[in-house]
C-alpha positions in Angstrom: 37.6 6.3 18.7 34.2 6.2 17.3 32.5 2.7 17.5 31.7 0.5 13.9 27.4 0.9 15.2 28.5 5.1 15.8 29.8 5.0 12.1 26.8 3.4 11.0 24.4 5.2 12.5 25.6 8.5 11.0 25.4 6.5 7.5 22.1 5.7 7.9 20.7 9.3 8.6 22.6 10.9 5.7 20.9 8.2 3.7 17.8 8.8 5.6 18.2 12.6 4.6 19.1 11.9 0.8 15.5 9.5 1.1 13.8 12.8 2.4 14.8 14.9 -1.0 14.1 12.1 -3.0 10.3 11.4 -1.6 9.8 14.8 -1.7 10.9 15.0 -5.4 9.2 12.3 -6.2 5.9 13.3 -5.0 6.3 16.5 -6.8 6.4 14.7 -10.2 3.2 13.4 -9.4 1.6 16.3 -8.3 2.5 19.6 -9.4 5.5 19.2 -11.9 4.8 20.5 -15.4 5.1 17.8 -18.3 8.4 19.6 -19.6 10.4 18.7 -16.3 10.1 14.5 -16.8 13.2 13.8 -18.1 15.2 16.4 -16.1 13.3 14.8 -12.8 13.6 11.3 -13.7 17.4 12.0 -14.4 17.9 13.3 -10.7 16.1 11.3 -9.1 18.1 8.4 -11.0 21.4 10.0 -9.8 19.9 10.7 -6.6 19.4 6.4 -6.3 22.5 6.0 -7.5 24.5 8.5 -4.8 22.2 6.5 -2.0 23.4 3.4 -3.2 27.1 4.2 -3.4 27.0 5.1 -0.3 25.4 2.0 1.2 27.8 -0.2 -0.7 30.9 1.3 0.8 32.9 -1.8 1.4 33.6 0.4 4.9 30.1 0.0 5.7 30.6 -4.0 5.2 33.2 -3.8 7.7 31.2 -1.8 10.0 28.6 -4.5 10.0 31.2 -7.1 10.7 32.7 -5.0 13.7 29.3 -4.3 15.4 27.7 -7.4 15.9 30.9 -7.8 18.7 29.9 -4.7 20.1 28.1 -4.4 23.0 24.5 -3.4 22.1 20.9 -3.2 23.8 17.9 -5.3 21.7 16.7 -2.1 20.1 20.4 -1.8 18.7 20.4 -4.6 17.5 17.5 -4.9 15.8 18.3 -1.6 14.0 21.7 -3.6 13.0 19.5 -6.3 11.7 18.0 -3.9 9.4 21.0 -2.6 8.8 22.3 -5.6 7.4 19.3 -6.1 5.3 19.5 -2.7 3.9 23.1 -3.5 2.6 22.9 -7.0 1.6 19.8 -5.8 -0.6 21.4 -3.1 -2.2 25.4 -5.0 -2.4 23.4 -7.7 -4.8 23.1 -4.9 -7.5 25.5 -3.0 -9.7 24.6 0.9 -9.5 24.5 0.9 -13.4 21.2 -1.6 -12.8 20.1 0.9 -10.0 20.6 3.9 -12.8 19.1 2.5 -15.2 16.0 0.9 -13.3 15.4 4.2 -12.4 15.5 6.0 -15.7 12.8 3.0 -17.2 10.5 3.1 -14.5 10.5 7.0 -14.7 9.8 6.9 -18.3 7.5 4.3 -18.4 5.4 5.8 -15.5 4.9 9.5 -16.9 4.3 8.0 -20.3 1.3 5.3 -18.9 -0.3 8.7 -18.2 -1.1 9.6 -21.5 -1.0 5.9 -22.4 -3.4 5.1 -19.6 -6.6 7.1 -21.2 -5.8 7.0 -24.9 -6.2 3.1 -24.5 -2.7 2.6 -26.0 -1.5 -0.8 -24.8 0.7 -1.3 -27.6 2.9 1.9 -26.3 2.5 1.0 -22.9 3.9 -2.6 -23.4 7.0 -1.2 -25.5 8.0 0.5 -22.4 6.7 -2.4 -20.0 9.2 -4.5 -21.9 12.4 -2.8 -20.7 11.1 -2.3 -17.5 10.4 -6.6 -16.7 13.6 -6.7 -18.6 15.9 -4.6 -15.8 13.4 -6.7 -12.6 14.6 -9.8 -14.1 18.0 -9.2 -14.3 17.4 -7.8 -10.7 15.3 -10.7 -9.3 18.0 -12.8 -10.9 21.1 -11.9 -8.7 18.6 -11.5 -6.0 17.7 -14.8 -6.3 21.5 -16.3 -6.3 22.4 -14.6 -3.5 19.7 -15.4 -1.5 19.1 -19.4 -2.6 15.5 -19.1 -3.7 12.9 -18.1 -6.9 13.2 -14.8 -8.8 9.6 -13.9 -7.5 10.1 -14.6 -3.4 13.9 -12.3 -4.1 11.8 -9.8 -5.2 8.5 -10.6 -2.6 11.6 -10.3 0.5 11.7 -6.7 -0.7 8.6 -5.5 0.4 7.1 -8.5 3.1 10.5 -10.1 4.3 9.8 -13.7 5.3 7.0 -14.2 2.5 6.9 -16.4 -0.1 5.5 -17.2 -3.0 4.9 -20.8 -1.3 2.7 -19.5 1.7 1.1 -17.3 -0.9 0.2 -20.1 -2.9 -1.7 -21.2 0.3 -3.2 -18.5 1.6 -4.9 -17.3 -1.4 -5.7 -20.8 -2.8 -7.6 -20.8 0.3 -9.2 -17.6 -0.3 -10.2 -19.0 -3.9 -12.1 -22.2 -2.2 -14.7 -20.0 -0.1 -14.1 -16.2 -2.0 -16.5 -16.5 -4.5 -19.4 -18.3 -3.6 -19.5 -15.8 -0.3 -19.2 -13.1 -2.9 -22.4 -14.6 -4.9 -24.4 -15.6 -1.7 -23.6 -11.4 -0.9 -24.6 -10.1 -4.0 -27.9 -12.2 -4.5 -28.9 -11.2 -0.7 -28.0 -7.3 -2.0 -29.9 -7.7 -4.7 -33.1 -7.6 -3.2 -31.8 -4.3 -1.1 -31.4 -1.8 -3.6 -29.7 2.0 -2.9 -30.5 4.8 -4.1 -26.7 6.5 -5.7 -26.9 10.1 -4.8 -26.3 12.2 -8.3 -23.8 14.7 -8.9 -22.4 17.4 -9.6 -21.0 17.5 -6.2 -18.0 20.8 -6.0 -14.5 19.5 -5.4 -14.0 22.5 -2.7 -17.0 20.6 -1.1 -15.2 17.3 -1.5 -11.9 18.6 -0.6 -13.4 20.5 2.7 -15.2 17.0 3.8 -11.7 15.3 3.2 -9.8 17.6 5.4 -12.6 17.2 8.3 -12.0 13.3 8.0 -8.4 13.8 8.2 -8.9 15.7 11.4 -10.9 13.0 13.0 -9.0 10.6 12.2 -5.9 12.4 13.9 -3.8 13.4 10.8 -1.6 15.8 11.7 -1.7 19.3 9.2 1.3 20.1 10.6 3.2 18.0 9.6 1.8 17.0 6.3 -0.6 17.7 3.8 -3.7 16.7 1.1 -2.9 17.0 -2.4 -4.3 15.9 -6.3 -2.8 13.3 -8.2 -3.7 10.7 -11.3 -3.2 7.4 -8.5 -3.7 8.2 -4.6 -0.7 7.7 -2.5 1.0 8.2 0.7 4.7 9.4 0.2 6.8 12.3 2.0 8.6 11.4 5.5 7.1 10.6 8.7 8.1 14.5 9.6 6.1 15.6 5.8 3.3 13.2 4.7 2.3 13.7 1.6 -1.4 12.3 0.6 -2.8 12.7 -2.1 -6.6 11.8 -3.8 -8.6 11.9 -6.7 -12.0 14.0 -7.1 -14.8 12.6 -9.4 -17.8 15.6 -9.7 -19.9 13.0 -11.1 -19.1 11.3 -7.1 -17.5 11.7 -4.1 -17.6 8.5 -2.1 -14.5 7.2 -3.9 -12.4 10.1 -2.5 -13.9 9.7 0.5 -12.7 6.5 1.1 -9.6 7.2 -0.5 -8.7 9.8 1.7 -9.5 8.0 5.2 -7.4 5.1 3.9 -4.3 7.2 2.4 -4.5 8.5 6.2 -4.2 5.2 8.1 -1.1 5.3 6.2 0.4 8.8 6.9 -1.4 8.3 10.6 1.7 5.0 10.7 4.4 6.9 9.2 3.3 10.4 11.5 3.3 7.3 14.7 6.7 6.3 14.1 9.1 5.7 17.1 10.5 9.9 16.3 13.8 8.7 19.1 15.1 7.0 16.5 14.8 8.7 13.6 16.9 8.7 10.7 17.5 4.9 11.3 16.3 2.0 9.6 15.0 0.5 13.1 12.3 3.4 12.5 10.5 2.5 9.1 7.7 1.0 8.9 7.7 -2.7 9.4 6.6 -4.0 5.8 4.6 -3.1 3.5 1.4 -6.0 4.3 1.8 -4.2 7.8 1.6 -0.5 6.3 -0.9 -1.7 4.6 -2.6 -3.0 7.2 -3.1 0.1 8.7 -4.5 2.1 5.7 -7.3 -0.7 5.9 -8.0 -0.7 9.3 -8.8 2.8 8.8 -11.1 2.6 5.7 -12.3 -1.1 6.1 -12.9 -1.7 9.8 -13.7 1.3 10.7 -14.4 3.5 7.8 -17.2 1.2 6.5 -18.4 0.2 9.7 -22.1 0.9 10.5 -21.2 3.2 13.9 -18.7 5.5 11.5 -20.4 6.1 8.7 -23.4 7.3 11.0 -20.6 9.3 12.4 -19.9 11.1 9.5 -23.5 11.4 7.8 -24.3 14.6 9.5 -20.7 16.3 8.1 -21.4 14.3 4.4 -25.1 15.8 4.5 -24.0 19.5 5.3 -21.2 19.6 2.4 -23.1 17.3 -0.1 -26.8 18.1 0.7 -29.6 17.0 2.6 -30.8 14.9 0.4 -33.2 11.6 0.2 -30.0 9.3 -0.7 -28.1 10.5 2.8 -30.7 9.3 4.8 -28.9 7.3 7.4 -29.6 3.6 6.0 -29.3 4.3 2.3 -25.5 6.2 3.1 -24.5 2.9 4.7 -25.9 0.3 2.6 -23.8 2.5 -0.2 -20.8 2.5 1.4 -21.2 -1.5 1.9 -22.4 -2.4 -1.2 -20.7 -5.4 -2.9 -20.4 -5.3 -6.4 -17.5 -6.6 -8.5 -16.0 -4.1 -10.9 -13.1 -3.8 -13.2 -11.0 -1.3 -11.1 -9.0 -2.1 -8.2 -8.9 0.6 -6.4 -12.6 1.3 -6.9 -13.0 -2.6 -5.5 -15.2 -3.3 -2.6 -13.5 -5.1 0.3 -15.2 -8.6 -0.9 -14.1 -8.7 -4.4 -11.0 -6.6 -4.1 -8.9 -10.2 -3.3 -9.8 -11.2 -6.6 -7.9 -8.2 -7.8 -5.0 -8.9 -6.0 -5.1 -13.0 -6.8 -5.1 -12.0 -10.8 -2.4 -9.7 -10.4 -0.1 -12.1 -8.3 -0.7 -14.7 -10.3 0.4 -12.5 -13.6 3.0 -11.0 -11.9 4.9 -14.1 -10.7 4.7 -16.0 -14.4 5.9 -12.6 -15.5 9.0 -12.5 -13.3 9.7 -16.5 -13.4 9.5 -15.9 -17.7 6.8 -18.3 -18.1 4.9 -15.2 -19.7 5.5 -12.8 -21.6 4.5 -8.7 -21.3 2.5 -9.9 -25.0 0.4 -12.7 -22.8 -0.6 -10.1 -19.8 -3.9 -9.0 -22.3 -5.3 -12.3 -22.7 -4.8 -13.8 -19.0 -5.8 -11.0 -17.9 -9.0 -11.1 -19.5 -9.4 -14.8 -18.7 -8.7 -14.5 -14.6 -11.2 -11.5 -14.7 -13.7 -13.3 -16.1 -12.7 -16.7 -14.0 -12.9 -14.7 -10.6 -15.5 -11.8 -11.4 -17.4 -12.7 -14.4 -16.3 -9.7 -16.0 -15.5 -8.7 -19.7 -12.1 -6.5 -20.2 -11.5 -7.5 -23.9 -10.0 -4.8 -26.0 -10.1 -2.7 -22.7 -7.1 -1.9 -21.1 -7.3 1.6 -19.6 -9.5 -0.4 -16.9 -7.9 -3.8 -17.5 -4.0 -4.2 -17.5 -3.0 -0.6 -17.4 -5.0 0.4 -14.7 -2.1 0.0 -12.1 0.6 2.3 -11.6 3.1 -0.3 -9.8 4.3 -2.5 -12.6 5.7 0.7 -14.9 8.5 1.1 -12.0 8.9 -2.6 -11.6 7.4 -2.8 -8.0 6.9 -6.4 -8.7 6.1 -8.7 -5.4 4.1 -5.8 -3.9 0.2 -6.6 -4.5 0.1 -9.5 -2.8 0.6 -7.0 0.2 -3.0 -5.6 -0.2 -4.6 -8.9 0.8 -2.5 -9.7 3.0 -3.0 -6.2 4.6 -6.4 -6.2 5.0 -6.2 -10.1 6.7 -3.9 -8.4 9.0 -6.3 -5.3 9.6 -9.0 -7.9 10.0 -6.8 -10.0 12.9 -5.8 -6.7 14.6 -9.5 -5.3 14.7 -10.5 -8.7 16.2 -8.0 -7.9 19.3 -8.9 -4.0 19.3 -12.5 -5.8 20.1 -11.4 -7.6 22.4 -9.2 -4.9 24.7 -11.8 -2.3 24.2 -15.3 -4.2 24.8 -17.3 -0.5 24.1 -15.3 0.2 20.8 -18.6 0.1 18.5 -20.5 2.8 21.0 -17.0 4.7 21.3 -16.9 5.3 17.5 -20.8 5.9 16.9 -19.8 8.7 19.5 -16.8 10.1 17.4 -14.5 9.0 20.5 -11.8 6.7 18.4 -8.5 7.7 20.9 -8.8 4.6 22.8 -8.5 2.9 19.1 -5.8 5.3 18.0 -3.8 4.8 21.5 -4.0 0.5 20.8 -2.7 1.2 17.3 0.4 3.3 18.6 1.0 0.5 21.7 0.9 -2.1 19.5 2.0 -1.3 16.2 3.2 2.5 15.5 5.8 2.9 18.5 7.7 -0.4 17.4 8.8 0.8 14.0 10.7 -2.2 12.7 12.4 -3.2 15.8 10.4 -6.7 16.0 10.1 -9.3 13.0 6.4 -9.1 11.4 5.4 -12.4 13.1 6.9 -11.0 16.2 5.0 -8.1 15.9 1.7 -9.8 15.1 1.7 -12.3 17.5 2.5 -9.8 20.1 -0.3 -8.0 19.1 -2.8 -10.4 18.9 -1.7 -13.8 20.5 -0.9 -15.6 17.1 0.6 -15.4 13.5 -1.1 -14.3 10.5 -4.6 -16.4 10.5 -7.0 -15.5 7.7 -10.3 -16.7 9.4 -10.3 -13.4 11.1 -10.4 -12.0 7.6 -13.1 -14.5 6.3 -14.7 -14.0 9.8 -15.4 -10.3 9.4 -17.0 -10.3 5.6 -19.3 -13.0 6.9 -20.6 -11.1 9.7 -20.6 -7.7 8.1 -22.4 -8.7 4.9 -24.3 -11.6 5.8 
């Protein structure tokens, strides 16, 4: 007779395999499917949700659950159960109709933000926005029952399990003490260093060949995975089928870039993942403030660091031109320039937090009904100018409908940026410290020894530890954001 954690396992790679068709459909709406196919897609993929979470929900997986923690199991098992349980505990809370329907707003309000997006039409936007906070609050609501604390930290748990919107509260009211008189002291010292912005037109087939030759260096795998074009950069696919994709600008190409090298720390995690277990949940990426982590160690530690972008100048100068604005000091003073801008993902690594702070802050009042979708104009335009000094009245194509995360109500998940780059910050601050030659080792284009810490520490464990357990095996202690503060101070002034 087959075991209850047998039974389970076989669950969890069908799901795992229904999760494949579904990424992969997914990332074809946002890539190559023709306007026409929207509501067909959304429709399938909503049915697609719904067949996932029927099948999670079985009460016979309940009992499963019950029968194997009796069994006997090794510490990676169990772990896997842990997740497991997580998985089904998260999903039991809702009724598939909610799942259905959550799925059917979000598509509709995301392939409708695209036109919305660059016509300026906030009015449309927010009619759709509207029924999509309507379905996360009913969610966040019997999240919140069932798990004994606030709508916001139900829906937080989703994304960084463990987090709340209490140590939040902390760590970024922290940040807000020292962030922005180190971002004035950084901008008045770069003001009397001005750059020189190279000019465009630069050819997307040169932008796209430079990207590829990034993604090479920085170990992506072509086999199993691939660069495409889409309106918001993302990593999606399966760690067997990564899908990236970017953005080209012909008026500029350091924003692709950038993009690119930090959609590849992510695919570089998901390509890293522990492959013997597979299909299980034990497998996935730990959280999301730990995925993210990795997509800024690759573009913030060591993308912008002095010893890579020499690195890379000779390949930017042979694709872009050898011209006076790639000369060596000029590239890097570009690509650590510090100046705060309306759009987030344009946001250098200084003022980015800000960003995230304004958007957390929203997002939470949103969730907890203190707001309303009508108020998100105005605060909005009010936290900009409190943290960045910057005007977004009337403007919302680069104020509140710049993001792509709120039309599918992935609320709880920007305060994983910030915390992701503290993490990348702590973990290059240990990478130092086990590999005492790492700045010449990257100057020299020799970033295995890097690569080979990552997958020891972080890639091979997949979600078998806790992320504190994961951390502080890594680098001695929990999550401490003076690394963080640590490495702007040194890097800019």
């Amino acid at each position: 007779m087959s075991s209850a954690y047998a039974n389970l396992t076989r669950t969890f790679t069908r799901l795992s395999r229904f999760g494949h068709l579904s990424a992969i459909a997914g990332w074809d709406m946002m890539t190559m499917m023709p306007p026409g196919g929207s509501s067909a897609r959304g429709a399938a993929l909503a049915e697609l949700s719904v067949l996932r979470h029927e099948i999670l929900t079985d009460k016979a997986v309940a009992q499963w659950l019950d029968q194997a923690a009796n069994e006997t199991l090794n510490d990676v098992e169990r772990a896997n159960l842990r997740e497991m349980r997580r998985a089904y505990d998260q999903a039991a809370l809702l009724p598939a109709a909610l799942v259905e329907e959550k799925s059917l707003v979000g598509a509709r309000c995301e392939h409708a933000w695209r036109q919305q997006r660059p016509a300026n039409d906030w009015q449309g936007f927010a009619a759709n926005l509207k029924e999509v906070v309507k379905l996360s609050r009913a969610e966040a609501e019997l999240r919140a029952q069932a798990n004994g604390c606030s709508r916001y930290d139900a829906l937080l748990d989703l994304y960084e399990p463990g987090m709340t919107a209490a140590k939040l509260d902390s760590t970024f009211g922290e940040l807000k003490q020292w962030l922005p008189s180190l971002l004035a002291r950084i901008v008045e010292k770069q003001s009397r260093q001005p750059v020189a912005v190279p000019v465009g037109p630069f050819a997307v087939e040169s932008q796209q060949l430079l990207g590829n030759a990034l993604m090479k260096l920085l170990n992506f795998d072509f086999n199993a995975g691939r660069l495409d074009v889409s309106a918001h950069p993302f990593c999606g696919g399966v760690p067997e089928d990564v899908r990236i994709t970017t953005r080209y600008n012909a008026n500029e190409f350091i924003s692709a870039m950038m993009g690119e090298i930090h959609e590849t720390g992510h695919a570089c995690y998901e390509q890293n993942l522990p492959k013997q277990w597979a299909g299980q949940p034990v497998a996935l990426a730990r959280s999301t403030a730990i995925h993210e982590s990795q997509s800024l160690f690759f573009e913030k530690q060591l993308g912008r660091s002095t010893e890579f972008l020499s690195l890379l100048l000779p390949q930017v100068k042979t694709l872009m031109g050898d011209r006076p604005e790639l000369e060596e000091a000029n590239f890097i003073a570009l690509n650590q320039r510090v100046k705060p801008g309306l759009i987030r993902v344009d946001a250098d690594e200084v003022s980015y937090p800000a960003h995230i702070i304004l958007r957390y802050e929203i997002e939470r009042a949103l969730i907890e009904s203190e707001i309303e979708v009508d108020d998100i104009p105005t605060l909005w335009q009010e936290k900009m100018q409190a943290l960045l000094g910057l005007d977004t009245t009337g403007n919302y194509r680069d104020g509140c409908m710049q993001d792509i995360h709120w039309t599918d109500g992935s609320f709880g998940y920007f305060p994983t940026y910030t915390l992701g780059a503290m993490y990348a910050a702590q973990l290059f601050n240990s990478v130092k410290k086990a590999l005492p030659q790492v700045h010449s080792d990257i100057r020299e284009g020799n970033l295995q020894p890097i690569f080979d810490w990552l997958q020891q520490n972080i890639w091979q464990h997949g979600s078998r530890f806790t992320t504190r357990q994961l951390i502080e095996n890594a680098t001695g202690e929990d999550l401490n954001p003076r690394f963080f503060r640590q490495h702007l101070e040194n890097r800019y002034l």
